[in-house]
C-alpha positions in Angstrom: 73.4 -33.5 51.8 73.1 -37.1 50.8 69.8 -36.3 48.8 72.1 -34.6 46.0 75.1 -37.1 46.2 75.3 -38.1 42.7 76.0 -34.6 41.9 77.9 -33.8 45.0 80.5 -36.9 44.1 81.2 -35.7 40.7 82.1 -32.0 42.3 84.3 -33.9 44.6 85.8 -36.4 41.6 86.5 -32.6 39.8 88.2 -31.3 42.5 85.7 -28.4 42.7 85.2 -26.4 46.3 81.5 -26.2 47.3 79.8 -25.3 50.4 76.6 -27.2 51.4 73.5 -26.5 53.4 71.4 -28.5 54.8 68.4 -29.2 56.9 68.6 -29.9 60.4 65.2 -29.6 61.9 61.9 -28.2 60.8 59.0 -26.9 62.9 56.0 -26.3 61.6 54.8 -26.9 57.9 58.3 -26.6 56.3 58.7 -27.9 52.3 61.7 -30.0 52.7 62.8 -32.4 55.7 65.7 -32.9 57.7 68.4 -33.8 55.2 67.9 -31.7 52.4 70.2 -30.1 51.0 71.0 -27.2 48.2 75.1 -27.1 47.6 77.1 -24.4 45.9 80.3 -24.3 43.9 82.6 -21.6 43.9 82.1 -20.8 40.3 78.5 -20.2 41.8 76.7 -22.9 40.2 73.6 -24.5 42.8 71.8 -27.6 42.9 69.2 -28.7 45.5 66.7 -27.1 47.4 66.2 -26.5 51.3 62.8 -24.5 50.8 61.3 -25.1 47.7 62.4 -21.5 46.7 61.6 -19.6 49.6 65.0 -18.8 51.4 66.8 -20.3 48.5 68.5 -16.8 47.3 69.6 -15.9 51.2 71.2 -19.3 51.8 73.0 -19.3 48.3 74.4 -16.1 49.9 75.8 -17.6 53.4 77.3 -20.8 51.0 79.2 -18.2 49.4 80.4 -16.6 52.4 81.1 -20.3 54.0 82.9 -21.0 51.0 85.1 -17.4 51.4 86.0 -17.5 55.1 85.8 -21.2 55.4 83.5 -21.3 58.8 80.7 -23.2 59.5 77.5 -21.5 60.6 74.0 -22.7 61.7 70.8 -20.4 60.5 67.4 -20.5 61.3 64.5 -18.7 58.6 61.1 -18.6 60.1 58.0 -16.4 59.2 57.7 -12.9 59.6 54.6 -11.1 60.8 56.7 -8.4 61.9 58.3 -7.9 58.8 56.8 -8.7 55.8 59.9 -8.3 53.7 62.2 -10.8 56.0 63.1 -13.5 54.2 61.3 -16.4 55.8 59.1 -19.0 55.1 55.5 -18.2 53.5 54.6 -21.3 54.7 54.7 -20.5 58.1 57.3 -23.0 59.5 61.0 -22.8 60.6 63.8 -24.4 59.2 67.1 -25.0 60.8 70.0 -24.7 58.1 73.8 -26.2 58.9 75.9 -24.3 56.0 79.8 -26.2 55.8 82.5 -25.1 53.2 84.1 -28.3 52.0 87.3 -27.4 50.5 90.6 -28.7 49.3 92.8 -29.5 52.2 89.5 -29.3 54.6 90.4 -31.6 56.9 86.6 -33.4 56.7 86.8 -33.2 53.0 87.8 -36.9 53.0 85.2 -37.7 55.5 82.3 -36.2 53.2 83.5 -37.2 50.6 83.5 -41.1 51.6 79.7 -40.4 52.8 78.8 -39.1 49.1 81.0 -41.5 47.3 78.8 -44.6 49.3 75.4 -42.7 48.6 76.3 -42.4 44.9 77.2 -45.8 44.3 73.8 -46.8 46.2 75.9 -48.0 49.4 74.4 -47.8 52.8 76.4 -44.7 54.9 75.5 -42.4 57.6 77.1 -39.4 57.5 77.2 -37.2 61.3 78.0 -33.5 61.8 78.1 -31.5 64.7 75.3 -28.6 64.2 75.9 -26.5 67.2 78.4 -26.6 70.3 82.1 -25.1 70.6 82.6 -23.4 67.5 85.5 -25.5 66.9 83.5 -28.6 66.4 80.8 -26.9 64.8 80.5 -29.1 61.3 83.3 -31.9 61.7 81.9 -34.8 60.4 82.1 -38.4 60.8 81.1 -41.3 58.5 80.1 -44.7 59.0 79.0 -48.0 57.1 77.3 -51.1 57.8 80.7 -53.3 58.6 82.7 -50.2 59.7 80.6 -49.4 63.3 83.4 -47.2 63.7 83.6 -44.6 61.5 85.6 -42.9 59.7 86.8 -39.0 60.3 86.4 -37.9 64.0 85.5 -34.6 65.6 88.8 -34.0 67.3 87.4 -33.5 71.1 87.9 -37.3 72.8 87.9 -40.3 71.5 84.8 -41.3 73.5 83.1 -38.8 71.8 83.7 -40.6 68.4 82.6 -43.8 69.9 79.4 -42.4 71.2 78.1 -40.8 67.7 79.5 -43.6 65.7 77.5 -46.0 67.5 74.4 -44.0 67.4 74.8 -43.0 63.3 74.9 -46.9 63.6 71.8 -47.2 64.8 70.0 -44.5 62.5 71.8 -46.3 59.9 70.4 -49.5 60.6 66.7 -47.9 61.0 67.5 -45.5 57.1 66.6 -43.0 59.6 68.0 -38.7 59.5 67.3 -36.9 62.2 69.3 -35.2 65.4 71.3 -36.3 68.5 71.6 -33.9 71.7 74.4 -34.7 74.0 74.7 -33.3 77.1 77.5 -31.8 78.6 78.8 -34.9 80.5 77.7 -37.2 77.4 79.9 -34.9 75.0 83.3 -34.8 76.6 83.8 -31.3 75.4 82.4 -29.3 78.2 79.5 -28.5 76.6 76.5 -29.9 75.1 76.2 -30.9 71.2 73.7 -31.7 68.4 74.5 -33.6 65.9 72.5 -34.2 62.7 73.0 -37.6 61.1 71.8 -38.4 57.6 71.6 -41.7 56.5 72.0 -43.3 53.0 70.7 -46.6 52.4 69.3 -48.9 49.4 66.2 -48.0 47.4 63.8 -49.6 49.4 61.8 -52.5 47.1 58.8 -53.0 46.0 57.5 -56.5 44.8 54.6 -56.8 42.6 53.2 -60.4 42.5 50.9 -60.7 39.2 52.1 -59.8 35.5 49.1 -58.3 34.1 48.3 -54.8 33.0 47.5 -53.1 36.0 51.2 -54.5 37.5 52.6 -52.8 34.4 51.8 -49.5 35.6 52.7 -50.0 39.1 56.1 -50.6 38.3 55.9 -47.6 36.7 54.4 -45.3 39.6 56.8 -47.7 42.1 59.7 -46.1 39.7 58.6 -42.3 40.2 58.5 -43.2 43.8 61.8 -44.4 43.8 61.2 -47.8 44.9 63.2 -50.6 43.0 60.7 -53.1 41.6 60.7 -56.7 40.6 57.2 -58.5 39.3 56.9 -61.7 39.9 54.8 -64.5 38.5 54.9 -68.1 37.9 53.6 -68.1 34.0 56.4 -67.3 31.8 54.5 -66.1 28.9 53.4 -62.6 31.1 56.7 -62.1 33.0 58.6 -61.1 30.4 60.7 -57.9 29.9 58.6 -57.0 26.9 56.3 -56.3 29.0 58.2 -55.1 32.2 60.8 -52.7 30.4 60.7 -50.2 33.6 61.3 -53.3 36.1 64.5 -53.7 37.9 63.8 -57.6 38.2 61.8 -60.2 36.6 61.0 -63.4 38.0 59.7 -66.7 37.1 58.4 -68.2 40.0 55.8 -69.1 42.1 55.2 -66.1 44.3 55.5 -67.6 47.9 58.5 -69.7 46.8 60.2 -66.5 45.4 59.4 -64.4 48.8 60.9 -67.1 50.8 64.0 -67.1 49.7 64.3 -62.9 48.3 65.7 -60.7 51.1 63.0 -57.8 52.3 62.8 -55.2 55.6 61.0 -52.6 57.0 60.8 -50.7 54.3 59.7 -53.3 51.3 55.7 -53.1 49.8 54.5 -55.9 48.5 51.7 -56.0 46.2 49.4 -58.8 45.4 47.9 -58.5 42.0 47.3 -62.2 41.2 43.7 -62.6 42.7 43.7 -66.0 41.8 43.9 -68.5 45.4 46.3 -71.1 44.3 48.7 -68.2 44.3 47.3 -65.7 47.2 46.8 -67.6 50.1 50.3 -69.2 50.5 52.2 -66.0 49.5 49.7 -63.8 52.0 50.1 -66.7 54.4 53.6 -66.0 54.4 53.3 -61.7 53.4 51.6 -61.3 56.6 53.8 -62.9 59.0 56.7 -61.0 57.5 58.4 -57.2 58.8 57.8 -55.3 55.8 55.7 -52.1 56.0 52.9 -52.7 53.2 51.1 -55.7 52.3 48.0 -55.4 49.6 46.1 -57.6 47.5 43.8 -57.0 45.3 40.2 -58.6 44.1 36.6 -57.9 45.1 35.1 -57.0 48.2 33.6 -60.5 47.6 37.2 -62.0 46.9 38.3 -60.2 50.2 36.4 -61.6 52.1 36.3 -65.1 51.0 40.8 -64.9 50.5 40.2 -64.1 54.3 38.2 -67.4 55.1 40.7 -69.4 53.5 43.7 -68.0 55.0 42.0 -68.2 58.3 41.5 -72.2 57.4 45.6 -71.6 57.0 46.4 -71.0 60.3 46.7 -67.1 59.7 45.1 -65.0 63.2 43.1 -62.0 63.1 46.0 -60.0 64.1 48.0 -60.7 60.8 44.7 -60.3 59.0 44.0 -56.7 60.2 48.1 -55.7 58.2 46.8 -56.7 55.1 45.4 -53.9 53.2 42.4 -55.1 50.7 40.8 -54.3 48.4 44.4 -52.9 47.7 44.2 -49.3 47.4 42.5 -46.1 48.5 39.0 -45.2 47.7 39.5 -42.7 44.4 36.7 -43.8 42.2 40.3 -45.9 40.1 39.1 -47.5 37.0 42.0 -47.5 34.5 45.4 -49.6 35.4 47.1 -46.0 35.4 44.4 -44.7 38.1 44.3 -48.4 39.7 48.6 -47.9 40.2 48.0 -44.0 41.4 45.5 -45.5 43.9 47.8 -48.0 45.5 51.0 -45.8 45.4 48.7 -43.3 47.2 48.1 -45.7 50.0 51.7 -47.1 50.0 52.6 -43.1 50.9 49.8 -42.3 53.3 51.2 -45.3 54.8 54.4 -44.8 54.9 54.2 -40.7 55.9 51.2 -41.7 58.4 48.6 -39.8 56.2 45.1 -39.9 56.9 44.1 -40.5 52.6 41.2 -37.9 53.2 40.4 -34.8 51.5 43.1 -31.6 52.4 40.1 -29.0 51.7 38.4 -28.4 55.2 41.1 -31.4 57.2 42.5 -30.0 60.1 45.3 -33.0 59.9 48.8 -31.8 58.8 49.9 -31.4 55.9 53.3 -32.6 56.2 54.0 -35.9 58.0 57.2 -36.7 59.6 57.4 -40.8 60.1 60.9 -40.9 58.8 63.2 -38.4 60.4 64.0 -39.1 64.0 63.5 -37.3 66.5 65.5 -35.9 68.4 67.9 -38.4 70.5 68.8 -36.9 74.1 71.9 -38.6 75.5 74.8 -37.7 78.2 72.3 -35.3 79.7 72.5 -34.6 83.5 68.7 -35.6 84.9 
């Protein structure tokens, strides 16, 4: 439910009642991943999406019930061939849907609320439910943070329980990862086993464009769409200028390896090289490549390439941090215009990411949904 928490906070800051459903595991080609959610008021107002409009009109109806009888229930919509008028998923896939009433007076109203509240304000949070178990438990919820390992809320069963999940949201946290925990019975403390779905809220993740000329202008713009937060940096005043940057979230003046020394980035930041000049290349690649982020391109010629390679070679840099960077920057779509350049980059920045192949869907037998980012599904306290 964190993808909708803007929204979701300002029900909460209202005092409305809403029931939410959400995604907990997807099999197949499904639309939307673990973590979506679509939510529903109790003047019936909706926002979000679990299906892209497939099962939408059957799951607004088991909100509405969740938000009558106040019960949590877990649902599963798959395709059909049996029935061709079952509601399901044209698709073909199966989706796993957690529906909770969240009330005044719930008692994991504060807890869910404290998760949206951090996801609204662009704090890190992971938010854990239980999905299936004792009924009892089913949906209690417990939130964590960054500096709070221990949570907030608590599913009521034993305390060790608490410690357990919190720790592991922790860990998903830490990751930005959503995805589902399976306790055993001896792991749960409850006498029977659980799943839990964690979502986790965290940061934008950044993308740092080194170069202010016009392709870099619409980067940041596709970056934006993406939902990355962007900053352009460049050591010549006269081009890094907001004038020219409106869309960026940070400007810098400043020699792009100094800058990327002393900027914080992770797993999830891109960095794109647009300089193609050496002075400035080969000590901020030097330094790119030797860094944990999860995309590193620069752009040029196939003749620039390769002779940026010799010199960063003659810079101490090994084949194996060679073989991360991705140059000529970009996939292979025929890119002439900065608009197509910045579409051609941001498409391998998500095959990337999703772990997509970049070729043609017509006649691939590859998927056509990735999943990189959810977890899978954690197994602890089991009995071997």
């Amino acid at each position: 439910m964190l993808d909708i928490a803007d929204e979701l906070h300002r029900w909460v800051e209202q005092g409305r009642d809403f029931a939410v459903a959400t995604v907990v595991a997807v099999g197949g080609s499904a639309p939307r991943q673990p973590g979506a959610a679509l939510a529903v008021d109790a003047d019936g107002t909706a926002i979000g999406s679990v299906s892209g409009g497939c099962v939408e009109g059957a799951v607004y109806e088991l909100c509405q019930q969740a938000l009558e009888d106040g019960e949590s229930v877990l649902e599963r919509f798959g395709y059909s061939d049996e029935d061709a008028f079952a509601v399901g998923l044209t698709c073909g896939g199966v989706i796993d849907i957690l529906v909770t009433p969240v009330r005044a007076g719930d008692r994991d109203r504060p807890v869910v609320a404290g998760a949206l509240e951090a996801a609204a304000r662009g704090r890190a949070a992971a938010l854990a439910r239980i999905v299936s178990g004792p009924r009892e438990l089913v949906g209690r919820a417990l939130v964590v943070g960054p500096e709070d390992l221990d949570g907030h809320g608590g599913f009521g069963a034993h305390p060790e329980l608490d410690r357990t999940i919190a720790a592991e949201a922790s860990a998903f946290l830490d990751a930005g990862r959503t995805g589902t925990l399976e306790i055993g019975e001896q792991g749960s403390r409850c006498g029977a086993p659980l799943t839990v779905l964690v979502e986790s809220s965290v940061p934008p993740p950044r993308m740092i464009v080194f170069g202010a000329i016009d392709f870099a202008s619409a980067l940041v713009r596709v970056g934006k769409f993406l939902g990355y937060r962007v900053t352009v940096c460049d050591a010549r005043p006269v081009f890094a200028t907001k004038a020219r940057f409106p869309e960026a979230d940070e400007i810098v003046v400043e020699w792009p390896h100094t800058y990327l020394e002393r900027t914080r980035v992770d797993t999830r930041t891109v960095l794109c090289v647009l300089t193609h000049d050496a002075k400035f290349d080969v000590p901020l690649l030097r330094l790119a490549l030797r860094l944990p982020v999860a995309y590193v391109g620069a752009m040029g010629s196939r003749r620039t390439h390769l002779d940026r390679n010799e010199r960063l070679r003659e810079v101490g840099v090994t084949e194996l941090e060679l073989a991360r960077l991705r140059s000529p920057i970009g996939l292979d779509l025929g890119a002439r215009t900065p608009e197509e350049t910045a579409l051609s980059i941001a498409a391998e920045i998500v095959a990337a990411r999703r772990g997509g192949s970049g070729i043609s869907l017509t006649g691939a037998h590859t998927p056509i949904h990735h999943d990189v980012t959810s977890a899978p599904a954690r197994r602890i306290g089991s009995v071997a």
